[in-house]
PAMAR-298504 format. One line per field, with one value per residue: residue in one letter; x, y, z of N, C-alpha, C in turn. Coordinates in steps of 0.05 Angstrom, whole numbers, plus 5000, padded with zeros to 4 digits. Layout:
aa	[A ...] $
n.u	[X ...] $
n.v	[Y ...] $
n.w	[Z ...] $
ca.u	[X ...] $
ca.v	[Y ...] $
ca.w	[Z ...] $
c.u	[X ...] $
c.v	[Y ...] $
c.w	[Z ...] $
% end
This chain:
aa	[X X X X X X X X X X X X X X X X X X X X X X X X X X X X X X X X X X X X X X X X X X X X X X X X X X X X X X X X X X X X X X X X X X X X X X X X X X X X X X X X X X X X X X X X X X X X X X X X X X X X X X X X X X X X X X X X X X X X X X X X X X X X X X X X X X X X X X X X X X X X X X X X X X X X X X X X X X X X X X X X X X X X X X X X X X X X X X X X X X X X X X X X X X X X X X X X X X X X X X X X X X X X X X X X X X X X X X X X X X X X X X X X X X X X X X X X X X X X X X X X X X X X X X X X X X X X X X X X X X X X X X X X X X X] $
n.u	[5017 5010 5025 5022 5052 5033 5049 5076 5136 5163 5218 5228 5195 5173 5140 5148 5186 5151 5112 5129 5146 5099 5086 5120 5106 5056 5056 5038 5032 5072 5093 5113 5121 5148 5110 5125 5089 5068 5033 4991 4996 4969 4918 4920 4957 4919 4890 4910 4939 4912 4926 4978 4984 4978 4930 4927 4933 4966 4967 4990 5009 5012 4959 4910 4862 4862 4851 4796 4764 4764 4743 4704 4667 4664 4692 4648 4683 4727 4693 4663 4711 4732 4779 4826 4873 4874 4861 4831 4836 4798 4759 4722 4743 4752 4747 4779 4788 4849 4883 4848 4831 4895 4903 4861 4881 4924 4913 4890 4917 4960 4929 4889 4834 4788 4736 4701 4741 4780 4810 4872 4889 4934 4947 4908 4899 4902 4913 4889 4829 4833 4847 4803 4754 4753 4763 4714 4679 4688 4671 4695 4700 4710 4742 4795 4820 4886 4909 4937 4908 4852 4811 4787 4778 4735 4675 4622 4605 4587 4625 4673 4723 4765 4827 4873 4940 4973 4936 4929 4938 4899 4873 4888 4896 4900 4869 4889 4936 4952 4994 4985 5018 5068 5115 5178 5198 5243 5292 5285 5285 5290 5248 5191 5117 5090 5093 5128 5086 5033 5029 5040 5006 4983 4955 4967 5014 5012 5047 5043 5088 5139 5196 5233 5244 5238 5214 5217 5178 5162 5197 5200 5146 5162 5201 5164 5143 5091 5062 5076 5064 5102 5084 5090 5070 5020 5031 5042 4996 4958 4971 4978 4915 4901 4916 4891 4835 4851 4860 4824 4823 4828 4867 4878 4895 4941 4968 4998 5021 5064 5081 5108 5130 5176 5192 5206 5250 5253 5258] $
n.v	[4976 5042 5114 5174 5238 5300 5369 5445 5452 5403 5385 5380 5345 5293 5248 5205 5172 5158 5133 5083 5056 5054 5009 4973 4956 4943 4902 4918 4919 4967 5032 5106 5175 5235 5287 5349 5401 5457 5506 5506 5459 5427 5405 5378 5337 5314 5285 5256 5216 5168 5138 5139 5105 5116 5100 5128 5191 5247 5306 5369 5432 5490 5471 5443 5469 5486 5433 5419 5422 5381 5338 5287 5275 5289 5274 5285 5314 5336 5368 5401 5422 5443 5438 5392 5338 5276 5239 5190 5148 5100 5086 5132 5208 5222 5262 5268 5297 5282 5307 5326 5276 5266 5308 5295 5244 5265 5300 5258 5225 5260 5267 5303 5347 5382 5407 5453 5491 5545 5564 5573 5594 5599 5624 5632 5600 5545 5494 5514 5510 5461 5443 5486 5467 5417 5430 5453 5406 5388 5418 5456 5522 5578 5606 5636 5661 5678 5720 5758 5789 5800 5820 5795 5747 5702 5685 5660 5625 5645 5625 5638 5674 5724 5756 5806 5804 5832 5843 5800 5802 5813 5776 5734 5674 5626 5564 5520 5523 5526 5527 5537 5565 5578 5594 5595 5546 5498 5531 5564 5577 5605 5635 5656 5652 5670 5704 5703 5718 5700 5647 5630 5606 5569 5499 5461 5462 5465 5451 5461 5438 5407 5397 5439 5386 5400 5470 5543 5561 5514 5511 5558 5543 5495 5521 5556 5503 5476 5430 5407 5387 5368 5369 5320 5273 5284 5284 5231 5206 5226 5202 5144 5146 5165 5118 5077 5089 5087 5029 5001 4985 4988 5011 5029 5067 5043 5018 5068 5095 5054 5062 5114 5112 5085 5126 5163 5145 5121 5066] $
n.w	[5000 4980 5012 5025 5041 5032 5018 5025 5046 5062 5096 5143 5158 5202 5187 5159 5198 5236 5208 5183 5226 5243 5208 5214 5259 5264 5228 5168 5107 5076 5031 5043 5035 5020 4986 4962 4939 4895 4902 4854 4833 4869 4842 4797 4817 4843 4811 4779 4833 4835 4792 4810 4846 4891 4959 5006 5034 5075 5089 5098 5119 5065 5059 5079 5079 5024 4998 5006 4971 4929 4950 4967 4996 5075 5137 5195 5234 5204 5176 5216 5234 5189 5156 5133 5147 5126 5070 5053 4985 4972 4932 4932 4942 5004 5053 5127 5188 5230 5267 5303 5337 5348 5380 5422 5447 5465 5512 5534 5553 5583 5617 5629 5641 5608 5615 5640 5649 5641 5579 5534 5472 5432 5382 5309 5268 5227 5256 5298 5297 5298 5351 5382 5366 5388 5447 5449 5443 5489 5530 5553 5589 5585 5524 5509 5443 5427 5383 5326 5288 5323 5313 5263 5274 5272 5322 5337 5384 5449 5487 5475 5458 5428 5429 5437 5434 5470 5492 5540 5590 5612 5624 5660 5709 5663 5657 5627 5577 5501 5446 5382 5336 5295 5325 5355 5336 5298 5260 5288 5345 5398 5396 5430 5432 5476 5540 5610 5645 5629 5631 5678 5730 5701 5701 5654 5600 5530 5481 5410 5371 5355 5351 5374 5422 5467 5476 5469 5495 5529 5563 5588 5615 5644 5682 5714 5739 5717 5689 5632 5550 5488 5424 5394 5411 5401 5341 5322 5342 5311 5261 5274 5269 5227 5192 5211 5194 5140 5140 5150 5212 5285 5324 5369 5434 5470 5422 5403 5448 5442 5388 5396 5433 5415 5366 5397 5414 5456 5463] $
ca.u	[5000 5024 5018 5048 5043 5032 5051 5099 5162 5165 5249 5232 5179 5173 5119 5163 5201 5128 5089 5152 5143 5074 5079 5136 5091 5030 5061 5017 5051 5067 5110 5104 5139 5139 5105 5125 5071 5058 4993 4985 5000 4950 4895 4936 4956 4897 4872 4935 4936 4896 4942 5007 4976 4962 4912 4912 4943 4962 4958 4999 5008 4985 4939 4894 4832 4860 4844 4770 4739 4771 4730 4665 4657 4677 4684 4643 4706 4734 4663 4658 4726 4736 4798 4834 4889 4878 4856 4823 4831 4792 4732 4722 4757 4737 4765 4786 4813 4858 4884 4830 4849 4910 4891 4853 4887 4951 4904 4885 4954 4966 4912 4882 4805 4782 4716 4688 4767 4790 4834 4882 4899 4948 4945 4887 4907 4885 4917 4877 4814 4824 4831 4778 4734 4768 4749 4687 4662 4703 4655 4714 4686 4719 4768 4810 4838 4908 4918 4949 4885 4837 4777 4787 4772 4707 4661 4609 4592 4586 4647 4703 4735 4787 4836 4905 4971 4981 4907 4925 4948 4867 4849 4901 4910 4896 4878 4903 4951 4955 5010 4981 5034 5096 5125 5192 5195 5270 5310 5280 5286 5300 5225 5161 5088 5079 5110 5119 5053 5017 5021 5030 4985 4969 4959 4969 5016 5011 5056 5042 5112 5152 5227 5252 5236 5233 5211 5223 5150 5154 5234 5184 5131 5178 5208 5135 5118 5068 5046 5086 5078 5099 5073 5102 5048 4991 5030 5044 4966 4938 4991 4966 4884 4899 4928 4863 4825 4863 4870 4795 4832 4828 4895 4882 4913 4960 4984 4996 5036 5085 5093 5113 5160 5193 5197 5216 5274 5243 5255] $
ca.v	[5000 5072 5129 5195 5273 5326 5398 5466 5451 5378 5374 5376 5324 5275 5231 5180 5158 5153 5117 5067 5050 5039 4991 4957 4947 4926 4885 4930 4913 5001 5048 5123 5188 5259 5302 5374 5411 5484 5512 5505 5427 5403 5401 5360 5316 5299 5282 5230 5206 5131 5128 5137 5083 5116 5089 5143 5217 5265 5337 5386 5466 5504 5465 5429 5478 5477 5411 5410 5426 5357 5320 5279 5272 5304 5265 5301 5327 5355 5386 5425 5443 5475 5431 5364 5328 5254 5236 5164 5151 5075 5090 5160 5216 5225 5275 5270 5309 5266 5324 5322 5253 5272 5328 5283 5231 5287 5301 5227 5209 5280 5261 5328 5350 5418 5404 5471 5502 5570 5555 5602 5584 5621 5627 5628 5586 5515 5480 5539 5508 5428 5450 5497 5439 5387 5450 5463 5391 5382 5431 5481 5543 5602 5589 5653 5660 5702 5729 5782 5808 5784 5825 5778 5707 5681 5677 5631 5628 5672 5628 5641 5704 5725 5776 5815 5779 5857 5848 5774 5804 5821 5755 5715 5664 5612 5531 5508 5543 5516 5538 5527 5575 5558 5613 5571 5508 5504 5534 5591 5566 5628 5654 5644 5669 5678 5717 5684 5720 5692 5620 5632 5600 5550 5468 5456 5474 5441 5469 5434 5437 5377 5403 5425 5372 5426 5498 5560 5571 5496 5516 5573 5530 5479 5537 5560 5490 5478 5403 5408 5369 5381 5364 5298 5249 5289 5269 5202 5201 5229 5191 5123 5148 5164 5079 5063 5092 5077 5004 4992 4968 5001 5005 5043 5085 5020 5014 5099 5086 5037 5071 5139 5104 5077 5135 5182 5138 5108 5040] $
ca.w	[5000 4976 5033 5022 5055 5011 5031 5013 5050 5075 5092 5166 5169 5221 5180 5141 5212 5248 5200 5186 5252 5246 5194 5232 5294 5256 5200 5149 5081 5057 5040 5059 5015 5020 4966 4954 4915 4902 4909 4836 4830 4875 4832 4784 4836 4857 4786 4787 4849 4841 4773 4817 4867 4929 4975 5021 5037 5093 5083 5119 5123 5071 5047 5101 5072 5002 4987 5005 4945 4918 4972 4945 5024 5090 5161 5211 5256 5182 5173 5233 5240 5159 5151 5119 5143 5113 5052 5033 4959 4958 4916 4923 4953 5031 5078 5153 5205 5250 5283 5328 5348 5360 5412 5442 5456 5480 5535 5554 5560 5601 5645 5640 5633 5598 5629 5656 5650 5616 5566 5518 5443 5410 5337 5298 5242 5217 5283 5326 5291 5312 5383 5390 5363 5420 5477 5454 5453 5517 5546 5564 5598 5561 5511 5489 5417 5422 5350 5313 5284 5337 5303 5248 5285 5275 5345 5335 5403 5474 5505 5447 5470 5405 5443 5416 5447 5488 5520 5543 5619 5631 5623 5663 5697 5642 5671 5601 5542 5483 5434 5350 5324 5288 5335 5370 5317 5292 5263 5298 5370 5424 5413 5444 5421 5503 5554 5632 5660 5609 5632 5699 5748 5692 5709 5630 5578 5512 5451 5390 5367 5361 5337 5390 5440 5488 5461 5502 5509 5547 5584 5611 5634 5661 5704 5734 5759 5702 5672 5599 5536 5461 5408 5388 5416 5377 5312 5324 5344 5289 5242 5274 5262 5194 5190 5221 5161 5107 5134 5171 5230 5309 5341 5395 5450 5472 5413 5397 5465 5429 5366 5408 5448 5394 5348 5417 5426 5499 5467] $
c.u	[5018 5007 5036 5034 5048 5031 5075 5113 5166 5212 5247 5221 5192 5166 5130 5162 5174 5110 5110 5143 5119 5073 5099 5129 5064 5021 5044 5043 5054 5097 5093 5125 5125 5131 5104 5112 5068 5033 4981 4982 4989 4930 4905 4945 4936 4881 4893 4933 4931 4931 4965 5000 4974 4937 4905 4929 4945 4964 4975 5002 5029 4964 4914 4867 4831 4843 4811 4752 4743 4752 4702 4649 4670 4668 4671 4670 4715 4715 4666 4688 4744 4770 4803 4855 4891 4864 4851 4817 4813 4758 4722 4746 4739 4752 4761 4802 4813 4870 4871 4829 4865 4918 4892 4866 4920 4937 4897 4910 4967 4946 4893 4857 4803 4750 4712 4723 4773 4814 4847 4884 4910 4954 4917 4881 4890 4888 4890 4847 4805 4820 4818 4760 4734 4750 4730 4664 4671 4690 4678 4694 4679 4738 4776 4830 4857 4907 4929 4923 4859 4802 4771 4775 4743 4698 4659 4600 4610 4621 4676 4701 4762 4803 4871 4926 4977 4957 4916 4929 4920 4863 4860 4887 4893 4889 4894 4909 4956 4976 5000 4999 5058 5119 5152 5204 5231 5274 5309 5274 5292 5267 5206 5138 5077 5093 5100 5092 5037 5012 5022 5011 4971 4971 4970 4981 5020 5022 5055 5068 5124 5181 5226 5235 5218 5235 5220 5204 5158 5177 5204 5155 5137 5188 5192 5124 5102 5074 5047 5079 5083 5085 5072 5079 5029 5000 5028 5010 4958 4957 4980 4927 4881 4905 4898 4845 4827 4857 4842 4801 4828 4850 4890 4903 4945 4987 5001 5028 5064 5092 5108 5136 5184 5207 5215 5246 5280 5253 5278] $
c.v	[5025 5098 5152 5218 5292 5359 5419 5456 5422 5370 5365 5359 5295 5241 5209 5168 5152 5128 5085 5049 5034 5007 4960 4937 4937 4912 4891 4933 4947 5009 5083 5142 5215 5271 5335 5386 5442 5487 5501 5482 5418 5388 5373 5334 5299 5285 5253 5216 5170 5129 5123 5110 5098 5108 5113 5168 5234 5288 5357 5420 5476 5489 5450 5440 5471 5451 5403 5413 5397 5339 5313 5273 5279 5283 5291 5313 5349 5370 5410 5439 5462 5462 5401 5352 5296 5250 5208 5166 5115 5081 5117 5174 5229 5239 5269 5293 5300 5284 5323 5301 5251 5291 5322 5260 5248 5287 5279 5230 5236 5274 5288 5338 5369 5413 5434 5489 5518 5562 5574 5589 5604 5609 5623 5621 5555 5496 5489 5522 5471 5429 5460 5479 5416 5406 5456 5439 5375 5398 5462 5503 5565 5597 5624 5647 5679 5710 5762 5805 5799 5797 5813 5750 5714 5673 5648 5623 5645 5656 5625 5675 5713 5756 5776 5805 5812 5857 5819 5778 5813 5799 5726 5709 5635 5575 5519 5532 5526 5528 5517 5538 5566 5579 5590 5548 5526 5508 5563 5584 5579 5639 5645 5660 5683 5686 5693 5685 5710 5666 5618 5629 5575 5515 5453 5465 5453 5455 5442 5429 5415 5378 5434 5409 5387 5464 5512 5574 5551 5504 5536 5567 5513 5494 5544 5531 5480 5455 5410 5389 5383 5368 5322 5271 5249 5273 5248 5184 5203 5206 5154 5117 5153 5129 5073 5070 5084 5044 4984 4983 4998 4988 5011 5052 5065 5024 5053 5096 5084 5055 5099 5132 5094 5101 5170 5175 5131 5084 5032] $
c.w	[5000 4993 5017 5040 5036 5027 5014 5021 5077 5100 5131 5185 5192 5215 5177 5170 5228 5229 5183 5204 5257 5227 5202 5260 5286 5236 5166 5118 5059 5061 5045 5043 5022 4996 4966 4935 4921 4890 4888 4823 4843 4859 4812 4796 4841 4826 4780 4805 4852 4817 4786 4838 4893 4939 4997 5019 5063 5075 5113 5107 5088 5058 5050 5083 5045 4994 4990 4987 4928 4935 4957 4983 5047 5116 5178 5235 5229 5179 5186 5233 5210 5151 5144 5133 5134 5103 5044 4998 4954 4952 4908 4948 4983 5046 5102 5169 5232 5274 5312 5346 5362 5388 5432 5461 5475 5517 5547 5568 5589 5627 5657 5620 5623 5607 5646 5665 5634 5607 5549 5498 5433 5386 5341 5274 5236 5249 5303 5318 5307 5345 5397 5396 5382 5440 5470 5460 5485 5539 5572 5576 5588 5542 5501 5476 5422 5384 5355 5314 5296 5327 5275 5248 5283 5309 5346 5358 5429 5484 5488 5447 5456 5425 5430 5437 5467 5510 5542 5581 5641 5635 5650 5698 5682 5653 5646 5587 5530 5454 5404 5330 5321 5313 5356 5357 5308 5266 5286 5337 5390 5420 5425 5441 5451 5526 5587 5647 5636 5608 5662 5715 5728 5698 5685 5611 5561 5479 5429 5367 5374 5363 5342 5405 5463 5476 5478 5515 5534 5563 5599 5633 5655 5686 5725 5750 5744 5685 5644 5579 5503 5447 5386 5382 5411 5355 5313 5328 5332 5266 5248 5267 5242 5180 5193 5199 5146 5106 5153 5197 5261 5313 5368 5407 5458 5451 5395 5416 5449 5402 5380 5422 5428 5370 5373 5423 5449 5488 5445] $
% end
């Protein structure tokens, strides 16, 4: 079976050594390839695609929304949250977004509820959109959006509170932060989208950044005291729920576990 990831600037991906892994740990007979496309070569792509043999597809940054007009069908999580990341090609073309998956299962594994808890999200990008969708059916309390142009974000309802990264010191302190911005990711590794009062007093930080290990949003949460993780154990999550699609099969959390330890270098 032919897997691949399609996106602008793949060199820093993770995907290949994750879904390797998977196929290693669940004897699934594939390979797995990066695809570099500009904006203008999707469409083309996708009109190829069966011919080249793929079976299925990820989708990464920019083109998560792009690709929905190619869709003959949308999973309800892709629906509501206005985005794609995996792509079934067996019969027609079906969108998902595993993302959300991945979230979710970040927080199992963290051991930590958004249940009736104010939460922050910085960015307001495609990421900012799967975790909204996690905290809103998670029954979060308030959820504020940091952004740039915060009179830009989309409401949608009373407890989604879009606020400018200079107002963020009315609102504090935060039970969960959530970091969706590339703000920190390497080569660019000294900044941080969030200053120390700004997580301060929080039980939860969760940067979705994988490279570095440790950002300097999370070095500053580590310092406060404050329940860290990156991003790592989302991908590997959504990367095994996109398998589960493509291949009808439930792995589950167990086996998420095992592929994470393995691709973390625990094992």
């Amino acid at each position: 079976m032919k897997y691949g990831l399609i996106g602008e600037k793949l060199g820093h991906s993770f995907s290949p050594r994750i879904h390797k892994t998977i196929f290693e740990l669940s004897g699934i007979n594939g390979e797995y390839e990066l695809i570099e496309l500009k904006r203008d070569e999707v469409g083309n792509f996708f009109c190829n695609a069966r011919k080249q043999g793929f079976s299925g597809l990820n989708v990464t940054i920019p083109y998560k929304t792009d690709v929905i007009p190619y869709m003959q069908k949308l999973s309800p999580e892709a629906e509501k949250i206005g985005a794609v990341n995996t792509i079934s090609l067996e019969g027609y073309l079906a969108g998902f977004n595993t993302d959300y998956f991945g979230i979710k299962y970040t927080f199992m594994k963290s051991g930590v509820r958004a249940a009736g808890k104010t939460a922050l999200i910085a960015g307001s990008g495609g990421a900012s959109r799967s975790v909204l969708a996690y905290l809103m059916d998670e029954k979060a309390s308030k959820i504020y959006i940091a952004s740039r142009n915060p009179e830009k974000v989309s409401i949608g309802h009373e407890s989604i509170i879009p606020v400018g990264y200079s107002e963020l010191s009315k609102y504090t302190p935060f039970d969960i932060v959530i970091n969706t911005t590339p703000v920190g990711m390497y080569p660019n590794t000294a900044a941080s989208p969030l200053k120390p009062e700004h997580v301060e007093g929080s039980e939860f930080l969760f940067d979705l950044i994988y490279n570095p290990a440790v950002t300097e949003l999370l070095a500053i949460g580590q310092k406060l005291g404050i329940k860290t993780v990156n991003g790592l154990y989302m991908l590997v999550a959504q990367a095994v729920k996109a398998q589960e699609i493509w291949n009808g099969k439930e792995f589950g959390i167990d086996f998420v576990d095992s592929v994470y330890s393995r691709v973390a270098g625990l094992k």
